[in-house]
DSSP file (Angstrom, degrees, kcal/mol; ACC not computed):
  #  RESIDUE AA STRUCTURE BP1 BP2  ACC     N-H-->O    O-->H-N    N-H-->O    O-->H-N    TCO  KAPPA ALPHA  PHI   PSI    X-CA   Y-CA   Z-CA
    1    1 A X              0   0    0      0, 0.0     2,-0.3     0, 0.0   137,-0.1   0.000 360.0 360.0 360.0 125.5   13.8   10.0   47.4
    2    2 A X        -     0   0    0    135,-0.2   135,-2.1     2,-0.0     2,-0.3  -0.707 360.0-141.5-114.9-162.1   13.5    7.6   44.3
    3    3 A X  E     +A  136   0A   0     -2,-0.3     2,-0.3   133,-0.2   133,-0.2  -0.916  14.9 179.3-140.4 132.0   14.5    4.2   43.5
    4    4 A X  E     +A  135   0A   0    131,-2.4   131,-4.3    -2,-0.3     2,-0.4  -0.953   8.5 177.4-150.1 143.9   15.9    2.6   40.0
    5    5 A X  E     +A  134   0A   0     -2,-0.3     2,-0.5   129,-0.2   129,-0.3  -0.991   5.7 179.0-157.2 153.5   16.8   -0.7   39.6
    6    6 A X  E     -A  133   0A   0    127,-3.6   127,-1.9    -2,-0.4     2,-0.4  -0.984  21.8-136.7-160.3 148.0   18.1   -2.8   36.6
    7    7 A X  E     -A  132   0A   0     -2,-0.5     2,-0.5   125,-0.2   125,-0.2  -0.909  17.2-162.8-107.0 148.8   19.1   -6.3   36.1
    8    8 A X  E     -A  131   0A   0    123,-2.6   123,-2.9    -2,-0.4     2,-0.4  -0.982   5.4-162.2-119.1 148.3   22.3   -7.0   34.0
    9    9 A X  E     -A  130   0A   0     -2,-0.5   121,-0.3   121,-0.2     2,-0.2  -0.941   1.2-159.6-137.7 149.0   22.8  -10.3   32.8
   10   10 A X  E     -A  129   0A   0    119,-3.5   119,-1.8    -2,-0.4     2,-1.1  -0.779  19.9-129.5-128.1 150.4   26.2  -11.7   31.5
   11   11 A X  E     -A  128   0A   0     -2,-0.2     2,-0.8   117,-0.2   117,-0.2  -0.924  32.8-157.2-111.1 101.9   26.9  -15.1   28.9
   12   12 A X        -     0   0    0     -2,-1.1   114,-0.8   115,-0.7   115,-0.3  -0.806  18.1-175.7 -83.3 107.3   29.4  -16.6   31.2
   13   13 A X        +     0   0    0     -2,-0.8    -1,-0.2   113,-0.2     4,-0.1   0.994  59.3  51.4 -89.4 -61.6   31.3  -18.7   29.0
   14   14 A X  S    S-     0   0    0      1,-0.1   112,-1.1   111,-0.1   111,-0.4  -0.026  83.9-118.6 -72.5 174.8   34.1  -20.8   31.9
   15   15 A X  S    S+     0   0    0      1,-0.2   110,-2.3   110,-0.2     2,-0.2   0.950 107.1  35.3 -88.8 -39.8   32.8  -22.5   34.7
   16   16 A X  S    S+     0   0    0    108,-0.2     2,-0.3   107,-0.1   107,-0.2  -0.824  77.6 147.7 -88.4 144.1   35.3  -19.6   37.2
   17   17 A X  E     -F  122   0B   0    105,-2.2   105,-1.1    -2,-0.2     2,-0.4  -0.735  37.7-146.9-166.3 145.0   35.5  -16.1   35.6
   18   18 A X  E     -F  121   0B   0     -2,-0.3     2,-0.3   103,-0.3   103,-0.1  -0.951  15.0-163.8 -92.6 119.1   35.8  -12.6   36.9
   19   19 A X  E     -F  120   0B   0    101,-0.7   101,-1.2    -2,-0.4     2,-0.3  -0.976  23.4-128.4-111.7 121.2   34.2   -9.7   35.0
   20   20 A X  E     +F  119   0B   0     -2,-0.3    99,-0.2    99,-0.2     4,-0.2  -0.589  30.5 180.0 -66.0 141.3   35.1   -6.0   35.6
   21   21 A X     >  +     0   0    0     97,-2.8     4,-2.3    -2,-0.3    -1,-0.2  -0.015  48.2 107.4-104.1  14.6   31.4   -4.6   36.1
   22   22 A X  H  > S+     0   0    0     96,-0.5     4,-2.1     2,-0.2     5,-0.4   0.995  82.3  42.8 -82.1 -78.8   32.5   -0.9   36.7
   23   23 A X  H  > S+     0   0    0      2,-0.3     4,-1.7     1,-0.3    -1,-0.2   0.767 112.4  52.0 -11.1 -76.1   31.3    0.3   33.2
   24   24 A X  H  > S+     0   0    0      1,-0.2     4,-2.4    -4,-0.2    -1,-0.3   0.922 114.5  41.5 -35.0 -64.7   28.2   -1.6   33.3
   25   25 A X  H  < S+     0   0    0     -4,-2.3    -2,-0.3     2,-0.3    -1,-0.2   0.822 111.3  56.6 -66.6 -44.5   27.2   -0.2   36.8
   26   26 A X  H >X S+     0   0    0     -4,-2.1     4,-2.5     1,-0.3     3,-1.2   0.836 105.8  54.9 -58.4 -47.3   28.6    3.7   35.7
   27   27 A X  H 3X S+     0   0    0     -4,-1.7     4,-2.2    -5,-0.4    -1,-0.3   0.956 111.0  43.6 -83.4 -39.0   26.0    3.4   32.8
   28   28 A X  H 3< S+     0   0    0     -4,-2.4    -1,-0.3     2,-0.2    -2,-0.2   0.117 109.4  54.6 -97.5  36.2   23.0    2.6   35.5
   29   29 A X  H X>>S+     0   0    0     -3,-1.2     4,-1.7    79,-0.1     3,-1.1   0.407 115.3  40.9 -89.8 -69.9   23.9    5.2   37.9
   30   30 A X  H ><5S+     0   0    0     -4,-2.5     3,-0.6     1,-0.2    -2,-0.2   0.890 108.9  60.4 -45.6 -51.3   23.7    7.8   35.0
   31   31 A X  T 3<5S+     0   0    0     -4,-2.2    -1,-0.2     1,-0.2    -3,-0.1   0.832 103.3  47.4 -15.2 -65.8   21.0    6.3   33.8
   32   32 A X  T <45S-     0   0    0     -3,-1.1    -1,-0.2    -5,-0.2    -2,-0.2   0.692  87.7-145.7 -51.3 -44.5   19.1    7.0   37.0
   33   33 A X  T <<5 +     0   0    0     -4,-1.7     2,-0.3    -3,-0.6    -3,-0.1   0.854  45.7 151.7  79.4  49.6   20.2   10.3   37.0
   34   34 A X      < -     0   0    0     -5,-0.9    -1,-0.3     1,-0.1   104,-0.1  -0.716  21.1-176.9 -90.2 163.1   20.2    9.8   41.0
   35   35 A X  S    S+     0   0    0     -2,-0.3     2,-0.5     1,-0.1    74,-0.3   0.499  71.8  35.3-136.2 -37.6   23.2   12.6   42.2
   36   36 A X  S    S+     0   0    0     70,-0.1   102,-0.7    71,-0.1    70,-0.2  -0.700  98.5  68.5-128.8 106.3   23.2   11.9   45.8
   37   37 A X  E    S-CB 105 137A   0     68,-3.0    68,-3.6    -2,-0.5     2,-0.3  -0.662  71.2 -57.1-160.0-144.6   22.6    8.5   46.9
   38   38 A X  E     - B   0 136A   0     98,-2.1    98,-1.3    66,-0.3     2,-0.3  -0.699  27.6-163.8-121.5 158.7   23.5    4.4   47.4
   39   39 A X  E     - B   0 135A   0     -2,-0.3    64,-3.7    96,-0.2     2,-0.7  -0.932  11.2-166.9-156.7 113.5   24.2    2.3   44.5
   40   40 A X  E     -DB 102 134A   0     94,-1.9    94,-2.3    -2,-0.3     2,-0.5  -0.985   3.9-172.9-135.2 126.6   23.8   -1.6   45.8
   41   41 A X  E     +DB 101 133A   0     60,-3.6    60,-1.2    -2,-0.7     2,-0.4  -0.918  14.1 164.7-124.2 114.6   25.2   -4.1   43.3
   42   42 A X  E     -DB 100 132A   0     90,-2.1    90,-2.7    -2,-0.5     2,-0.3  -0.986  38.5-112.2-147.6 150.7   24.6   -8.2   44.1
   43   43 A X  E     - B   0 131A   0     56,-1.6    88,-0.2    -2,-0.4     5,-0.1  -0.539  12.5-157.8 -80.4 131.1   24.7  -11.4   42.6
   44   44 A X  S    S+     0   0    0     86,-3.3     2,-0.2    -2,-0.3    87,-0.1   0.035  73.3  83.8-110.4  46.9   21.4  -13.0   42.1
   45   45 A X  S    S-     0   0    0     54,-0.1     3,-0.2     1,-0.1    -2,-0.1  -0.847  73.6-140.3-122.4 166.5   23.2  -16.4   42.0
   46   46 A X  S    S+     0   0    0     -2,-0.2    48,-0.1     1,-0.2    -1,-0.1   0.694 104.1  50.1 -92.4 -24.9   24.3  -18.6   45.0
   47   47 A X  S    S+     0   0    0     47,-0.1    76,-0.7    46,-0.1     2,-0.3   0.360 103.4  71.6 -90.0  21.2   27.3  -19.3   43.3
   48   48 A X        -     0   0    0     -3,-0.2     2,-0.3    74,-0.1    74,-0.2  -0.732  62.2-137.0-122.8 178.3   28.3  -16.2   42.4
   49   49 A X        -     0   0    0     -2,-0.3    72,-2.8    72,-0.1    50,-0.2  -0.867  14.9-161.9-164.8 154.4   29.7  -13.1   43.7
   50   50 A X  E     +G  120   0B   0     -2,-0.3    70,-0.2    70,-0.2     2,-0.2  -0.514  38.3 149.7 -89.7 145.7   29.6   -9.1   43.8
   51   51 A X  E     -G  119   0B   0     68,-1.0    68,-1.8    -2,-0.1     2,-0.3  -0.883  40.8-132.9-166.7 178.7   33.0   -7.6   45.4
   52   52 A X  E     +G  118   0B   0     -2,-0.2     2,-0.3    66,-0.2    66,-0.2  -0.859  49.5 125.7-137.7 166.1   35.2   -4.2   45.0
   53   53 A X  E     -G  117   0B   0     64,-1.2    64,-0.6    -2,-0.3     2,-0.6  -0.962  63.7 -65.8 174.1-163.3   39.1   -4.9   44.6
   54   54 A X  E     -G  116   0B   0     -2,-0.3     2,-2.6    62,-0.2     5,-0.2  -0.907  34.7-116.8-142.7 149.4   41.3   -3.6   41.8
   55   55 A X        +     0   0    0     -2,-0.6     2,-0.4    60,-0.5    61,-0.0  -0.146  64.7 134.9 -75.5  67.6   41.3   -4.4   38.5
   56   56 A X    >>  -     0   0    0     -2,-2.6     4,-2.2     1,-0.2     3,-0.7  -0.944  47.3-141.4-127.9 145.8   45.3   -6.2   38.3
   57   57 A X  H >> S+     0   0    0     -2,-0.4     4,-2.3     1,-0.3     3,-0.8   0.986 102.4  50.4 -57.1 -64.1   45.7   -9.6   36.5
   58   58 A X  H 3> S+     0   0    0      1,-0.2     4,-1.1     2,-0.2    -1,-0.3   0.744 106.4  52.5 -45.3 -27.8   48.0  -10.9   38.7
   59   59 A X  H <> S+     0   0    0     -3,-0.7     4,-2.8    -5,-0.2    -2,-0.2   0.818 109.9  58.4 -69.1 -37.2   45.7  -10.1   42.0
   60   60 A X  H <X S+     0   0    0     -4,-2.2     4,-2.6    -3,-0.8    -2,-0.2   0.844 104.8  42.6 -77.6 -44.1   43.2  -11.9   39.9
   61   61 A X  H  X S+     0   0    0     -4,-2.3     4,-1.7     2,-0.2    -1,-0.2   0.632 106.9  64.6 -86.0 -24.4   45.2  -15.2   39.6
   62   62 A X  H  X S+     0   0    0     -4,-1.1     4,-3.7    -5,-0.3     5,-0.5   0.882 106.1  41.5 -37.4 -60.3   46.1  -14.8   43.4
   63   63 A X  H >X>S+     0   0    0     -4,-2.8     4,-2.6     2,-0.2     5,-0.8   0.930 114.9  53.0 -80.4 -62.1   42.1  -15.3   44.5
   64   64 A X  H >X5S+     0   0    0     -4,-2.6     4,-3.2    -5,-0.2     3,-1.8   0.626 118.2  34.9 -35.9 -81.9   41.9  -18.0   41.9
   65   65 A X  H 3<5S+     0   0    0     -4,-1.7     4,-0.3     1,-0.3    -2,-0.2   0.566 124.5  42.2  -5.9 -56.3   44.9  -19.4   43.7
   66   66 A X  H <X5S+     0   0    0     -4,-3.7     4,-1.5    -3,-0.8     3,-0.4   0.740 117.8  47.1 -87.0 -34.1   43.8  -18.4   47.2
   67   67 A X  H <X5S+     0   0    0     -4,-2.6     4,-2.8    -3,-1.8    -2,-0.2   0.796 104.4  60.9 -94.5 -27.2   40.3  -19.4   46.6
   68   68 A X  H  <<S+     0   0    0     -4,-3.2    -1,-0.2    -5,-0.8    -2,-0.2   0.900 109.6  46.8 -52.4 -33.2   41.3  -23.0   45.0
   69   69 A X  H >4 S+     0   0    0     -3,-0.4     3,-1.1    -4,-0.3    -2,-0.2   0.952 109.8  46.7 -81.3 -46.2   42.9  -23.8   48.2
   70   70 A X  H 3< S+     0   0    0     -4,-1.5    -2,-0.1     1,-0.3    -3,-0.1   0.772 136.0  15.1 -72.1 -35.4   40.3  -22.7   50.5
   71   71 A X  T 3< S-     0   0    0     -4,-2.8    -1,-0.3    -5,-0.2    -2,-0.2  -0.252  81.0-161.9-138.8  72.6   37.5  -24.6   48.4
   72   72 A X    <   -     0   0    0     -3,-1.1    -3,-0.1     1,-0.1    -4,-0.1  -0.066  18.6-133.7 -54.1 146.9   39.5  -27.1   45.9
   73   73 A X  S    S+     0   0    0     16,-0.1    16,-0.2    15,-0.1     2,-0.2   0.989  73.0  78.9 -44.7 -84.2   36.7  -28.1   42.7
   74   74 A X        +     0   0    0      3,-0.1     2,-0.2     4,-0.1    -1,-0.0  -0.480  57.3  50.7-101.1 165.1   37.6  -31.5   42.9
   75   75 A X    >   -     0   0    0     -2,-0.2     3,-0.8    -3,-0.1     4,-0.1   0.611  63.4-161.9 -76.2 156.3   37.3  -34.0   44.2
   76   76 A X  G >  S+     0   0    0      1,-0.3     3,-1.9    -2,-0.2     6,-0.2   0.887  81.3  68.7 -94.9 -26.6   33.9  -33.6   44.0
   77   77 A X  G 3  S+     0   0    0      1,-0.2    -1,-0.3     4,-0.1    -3,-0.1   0.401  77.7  85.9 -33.4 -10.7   33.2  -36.4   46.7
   78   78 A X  G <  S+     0   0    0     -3,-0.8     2,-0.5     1,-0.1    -1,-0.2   0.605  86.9  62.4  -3.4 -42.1   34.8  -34.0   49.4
   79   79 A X    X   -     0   0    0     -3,-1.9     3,-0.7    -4,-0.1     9,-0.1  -0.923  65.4-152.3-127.8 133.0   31.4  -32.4   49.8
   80   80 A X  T 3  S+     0   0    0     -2,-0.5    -1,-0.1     1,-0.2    -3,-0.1   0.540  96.2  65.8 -37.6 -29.2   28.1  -33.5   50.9
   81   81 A X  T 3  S+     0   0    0      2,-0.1     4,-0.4     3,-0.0    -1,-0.2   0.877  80.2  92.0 -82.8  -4.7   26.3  -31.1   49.0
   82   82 A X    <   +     0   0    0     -3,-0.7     4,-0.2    -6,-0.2     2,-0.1  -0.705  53.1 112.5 -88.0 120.8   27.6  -32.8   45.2
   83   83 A X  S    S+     0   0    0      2,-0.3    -1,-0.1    -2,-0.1    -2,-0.1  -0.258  93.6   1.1-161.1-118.0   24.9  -35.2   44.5
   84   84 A X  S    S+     0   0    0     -2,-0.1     2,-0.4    -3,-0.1    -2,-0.1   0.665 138.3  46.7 -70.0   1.3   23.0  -34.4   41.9
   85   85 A X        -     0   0    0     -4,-0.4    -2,-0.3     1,-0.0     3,-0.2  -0.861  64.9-146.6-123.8 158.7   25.1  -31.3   41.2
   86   86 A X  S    S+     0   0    0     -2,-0.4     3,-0.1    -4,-0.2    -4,-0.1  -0.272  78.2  87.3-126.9  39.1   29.3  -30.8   41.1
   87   87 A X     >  +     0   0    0      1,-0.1     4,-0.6     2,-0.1    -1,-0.1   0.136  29.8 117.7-132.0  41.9   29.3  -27.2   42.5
   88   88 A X  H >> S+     0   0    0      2,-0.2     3,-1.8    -3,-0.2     4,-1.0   0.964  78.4  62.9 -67.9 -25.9   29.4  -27.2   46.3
   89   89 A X  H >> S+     0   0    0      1,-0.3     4,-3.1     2,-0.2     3,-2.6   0.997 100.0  56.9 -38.7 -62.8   33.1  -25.2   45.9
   90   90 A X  H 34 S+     0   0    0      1,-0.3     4,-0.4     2,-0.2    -1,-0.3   0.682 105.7  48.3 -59.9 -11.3   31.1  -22.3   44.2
   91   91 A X  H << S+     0   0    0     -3,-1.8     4,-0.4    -4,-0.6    -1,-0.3   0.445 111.0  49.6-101.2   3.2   28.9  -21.8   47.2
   92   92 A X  H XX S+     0   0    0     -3,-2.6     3,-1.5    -4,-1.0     4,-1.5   0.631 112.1  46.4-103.5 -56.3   31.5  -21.8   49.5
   93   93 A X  H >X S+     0   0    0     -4,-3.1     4,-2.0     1,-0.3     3,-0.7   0.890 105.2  57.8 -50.5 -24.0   33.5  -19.3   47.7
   94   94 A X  H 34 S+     0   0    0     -5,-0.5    -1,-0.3    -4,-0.4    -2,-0.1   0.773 107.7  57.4 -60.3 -30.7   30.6  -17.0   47.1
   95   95 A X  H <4 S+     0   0    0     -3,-1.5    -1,-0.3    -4,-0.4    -2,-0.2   0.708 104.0  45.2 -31.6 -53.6   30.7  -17.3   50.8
   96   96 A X  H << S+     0   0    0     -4,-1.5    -2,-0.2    -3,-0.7    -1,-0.2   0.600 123.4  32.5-112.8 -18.0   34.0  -16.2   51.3
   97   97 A X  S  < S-     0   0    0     -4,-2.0    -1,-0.2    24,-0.1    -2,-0.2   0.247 104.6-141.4-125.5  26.6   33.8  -13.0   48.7
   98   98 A X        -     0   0    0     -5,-0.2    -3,-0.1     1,-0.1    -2,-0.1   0.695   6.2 -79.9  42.6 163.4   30.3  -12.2   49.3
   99   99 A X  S    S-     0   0    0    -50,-0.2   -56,-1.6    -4,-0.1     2,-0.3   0.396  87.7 -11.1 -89.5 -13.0   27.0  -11.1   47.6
  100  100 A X  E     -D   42   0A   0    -58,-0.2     2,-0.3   -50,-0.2   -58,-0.2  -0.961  49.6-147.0-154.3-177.4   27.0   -7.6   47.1
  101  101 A X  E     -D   41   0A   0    -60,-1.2   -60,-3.6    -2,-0.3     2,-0.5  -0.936  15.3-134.7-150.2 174.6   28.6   -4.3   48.0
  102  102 A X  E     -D   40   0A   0     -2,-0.3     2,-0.5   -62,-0.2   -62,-0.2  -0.778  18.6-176.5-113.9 125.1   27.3   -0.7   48.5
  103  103 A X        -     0   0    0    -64,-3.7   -64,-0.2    -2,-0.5     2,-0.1  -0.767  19.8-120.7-136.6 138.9   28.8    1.9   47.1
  104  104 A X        -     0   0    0     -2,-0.5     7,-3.6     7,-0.3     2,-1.0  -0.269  15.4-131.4 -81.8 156.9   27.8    5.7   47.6
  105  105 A X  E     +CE  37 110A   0    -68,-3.6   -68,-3.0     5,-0.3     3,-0.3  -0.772  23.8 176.4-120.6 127.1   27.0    7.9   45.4
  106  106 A X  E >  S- E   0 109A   0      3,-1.4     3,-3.2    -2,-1.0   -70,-0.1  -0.684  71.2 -12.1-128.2 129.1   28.5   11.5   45.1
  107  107 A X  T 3  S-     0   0    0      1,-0.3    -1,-0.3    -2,-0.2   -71,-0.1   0.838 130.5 -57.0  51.9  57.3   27.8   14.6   42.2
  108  108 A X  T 3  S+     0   0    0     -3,-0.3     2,-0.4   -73,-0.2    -1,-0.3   0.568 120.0  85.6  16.9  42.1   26.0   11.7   40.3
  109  109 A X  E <  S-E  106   0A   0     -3,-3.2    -3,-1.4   -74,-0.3    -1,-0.0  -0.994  92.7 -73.6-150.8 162.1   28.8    8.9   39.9
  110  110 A X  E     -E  105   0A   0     -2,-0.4     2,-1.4    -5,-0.2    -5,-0.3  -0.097  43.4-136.0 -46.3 112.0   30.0    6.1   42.0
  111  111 A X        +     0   0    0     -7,-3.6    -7,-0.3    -8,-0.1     2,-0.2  -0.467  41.6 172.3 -87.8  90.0   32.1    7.8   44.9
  112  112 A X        -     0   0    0     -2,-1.4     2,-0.3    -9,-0.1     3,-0.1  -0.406  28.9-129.9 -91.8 159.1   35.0    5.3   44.6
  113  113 A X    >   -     0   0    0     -2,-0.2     3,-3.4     1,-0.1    -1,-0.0  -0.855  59.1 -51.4-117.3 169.0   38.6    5.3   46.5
  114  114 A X  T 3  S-     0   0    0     -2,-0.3    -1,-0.1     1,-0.2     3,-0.1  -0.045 126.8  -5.7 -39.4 128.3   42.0    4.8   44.5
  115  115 A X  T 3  S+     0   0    0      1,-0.3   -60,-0.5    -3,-0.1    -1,-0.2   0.391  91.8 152.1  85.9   1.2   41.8    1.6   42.3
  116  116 A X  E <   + G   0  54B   0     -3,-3.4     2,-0.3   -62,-0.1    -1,-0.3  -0.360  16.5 159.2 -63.8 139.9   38.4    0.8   43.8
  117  117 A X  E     - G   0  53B   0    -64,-0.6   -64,-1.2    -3,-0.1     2,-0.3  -0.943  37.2-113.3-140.3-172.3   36.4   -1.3   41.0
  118  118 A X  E     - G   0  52B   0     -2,-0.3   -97,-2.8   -66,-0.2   -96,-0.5  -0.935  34.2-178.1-118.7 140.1   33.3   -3.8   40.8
  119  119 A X  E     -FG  20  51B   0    -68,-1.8   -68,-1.0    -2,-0.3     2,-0.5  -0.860  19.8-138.7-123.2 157.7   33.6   -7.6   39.8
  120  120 A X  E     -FG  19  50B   0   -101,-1.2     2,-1.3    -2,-0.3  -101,-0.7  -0.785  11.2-147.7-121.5 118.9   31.8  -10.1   39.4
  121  121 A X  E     -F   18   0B   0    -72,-2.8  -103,-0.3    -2,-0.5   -72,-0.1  -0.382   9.4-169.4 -94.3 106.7   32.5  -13.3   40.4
  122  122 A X  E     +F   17   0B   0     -2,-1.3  -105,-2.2  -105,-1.1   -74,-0.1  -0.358  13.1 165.3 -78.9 137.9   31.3  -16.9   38.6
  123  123 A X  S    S+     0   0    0    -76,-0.7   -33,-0.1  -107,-0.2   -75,-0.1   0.234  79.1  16.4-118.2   7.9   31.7  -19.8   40.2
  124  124 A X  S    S+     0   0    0    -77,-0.2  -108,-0.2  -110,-0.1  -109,-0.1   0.076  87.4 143.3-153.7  50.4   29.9  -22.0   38.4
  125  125 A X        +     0   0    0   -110,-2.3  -110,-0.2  -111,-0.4  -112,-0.1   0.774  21.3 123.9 -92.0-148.2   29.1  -20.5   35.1
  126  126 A X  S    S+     0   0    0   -112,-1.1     2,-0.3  -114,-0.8  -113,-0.2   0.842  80.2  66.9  89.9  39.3   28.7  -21.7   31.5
  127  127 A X  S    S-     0   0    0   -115,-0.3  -115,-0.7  -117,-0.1    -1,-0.3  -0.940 104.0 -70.4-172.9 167.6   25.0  -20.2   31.3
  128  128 A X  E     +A   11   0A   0     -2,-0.3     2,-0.3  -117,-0.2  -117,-0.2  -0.297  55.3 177.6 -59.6 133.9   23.4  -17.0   31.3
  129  129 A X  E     -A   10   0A   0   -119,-1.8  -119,-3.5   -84,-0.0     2,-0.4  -0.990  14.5-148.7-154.6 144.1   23.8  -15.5   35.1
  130  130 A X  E     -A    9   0A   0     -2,-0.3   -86,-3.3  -121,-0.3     2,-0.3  -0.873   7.3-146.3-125.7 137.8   22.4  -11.9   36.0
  131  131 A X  E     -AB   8  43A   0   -123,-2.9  -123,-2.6    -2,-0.4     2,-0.2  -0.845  17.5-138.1-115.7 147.1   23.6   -9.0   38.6
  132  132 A X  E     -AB   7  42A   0    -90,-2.7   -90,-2.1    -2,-0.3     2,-0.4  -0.719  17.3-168.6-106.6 153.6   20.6   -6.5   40.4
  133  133 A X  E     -AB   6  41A   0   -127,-1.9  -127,-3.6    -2,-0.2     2,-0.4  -0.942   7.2-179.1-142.9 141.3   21.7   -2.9   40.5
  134  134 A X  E     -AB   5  40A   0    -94,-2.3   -94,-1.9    -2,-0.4     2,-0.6  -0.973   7.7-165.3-161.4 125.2   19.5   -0.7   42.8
  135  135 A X  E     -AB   4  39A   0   -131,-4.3  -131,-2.4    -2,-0.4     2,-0.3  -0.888   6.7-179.8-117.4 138.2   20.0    2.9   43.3
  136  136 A X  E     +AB   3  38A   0    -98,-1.3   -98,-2.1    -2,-0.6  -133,-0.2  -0.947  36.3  62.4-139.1 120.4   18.4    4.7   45.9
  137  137 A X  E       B   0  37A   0   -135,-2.1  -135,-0.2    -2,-0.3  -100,-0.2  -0.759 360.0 360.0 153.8 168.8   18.8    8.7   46.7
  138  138 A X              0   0    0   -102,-0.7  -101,-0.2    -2,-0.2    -1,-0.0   0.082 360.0 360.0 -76.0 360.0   18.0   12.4   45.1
């Protein structure tokens, strides 16, 4: 069995933003030139997060929507952790769409189901923020 593993790192320009990752990740599978294996993709921020969905604009502006309610930005006296920082929202939504996924890997590319892709999702961005990709399998 081997192992390959690569960081990508992304210039997150907003403080929320969803990036399709699909591409990125495609190109370090191949890379790897693993054919049968696991492909584990995670954010190595606490405000951020790795997820699979499908890539439609409108679904997108829904979980902004859905996820606004469930942990509104402001006001930032609401949360206990905003003291010297204004992002306690962005760890509870990283929370709620979680830190990585697995995906397998089949005939050397990502063995995906209809419409499956990979995102990643900033919640507290404006600065340089980086994703692990780690392949393991023959």
């Amino acid at each position: 069995m081997k192992s390959y593993r690569k960081e990508l790192w992304f210039e997150i320009t907003q403080r929320r933003e969803l990036i399709n990752i699909t591409p990125q990740v495609e190109a370090v599978v191949s890379e790897s030139e693993v054919q049968e294996g696991l492909c584990l993709v995670n954010a190595m921020h606490i405000s951020a997060s790795v997820f699979i969905n499908d890539d439609e604009s409108g679904l997108h502006q829904d979980m902004e929507v859905w996820l606004e309610k469930l942990a509104p930005e402001k006001p930032h006296s609401q949360y206990r952790h905003n003291g010297s920082e204004d992002n306690a929202d962005a760890h509870l939504k990283r929370t709620i769409m979680g830190r990585e996924v697995v995906v397998a890997i089949t005939k050397g590319v990502l063995d995906f189901g209809p419409w499956e892709q990979i995102f990643y999702g900033e919640f507290d961005g404006k600065r340089k923020k980086r994703v692990l990709v780690k392949i393991v399998g023959e």
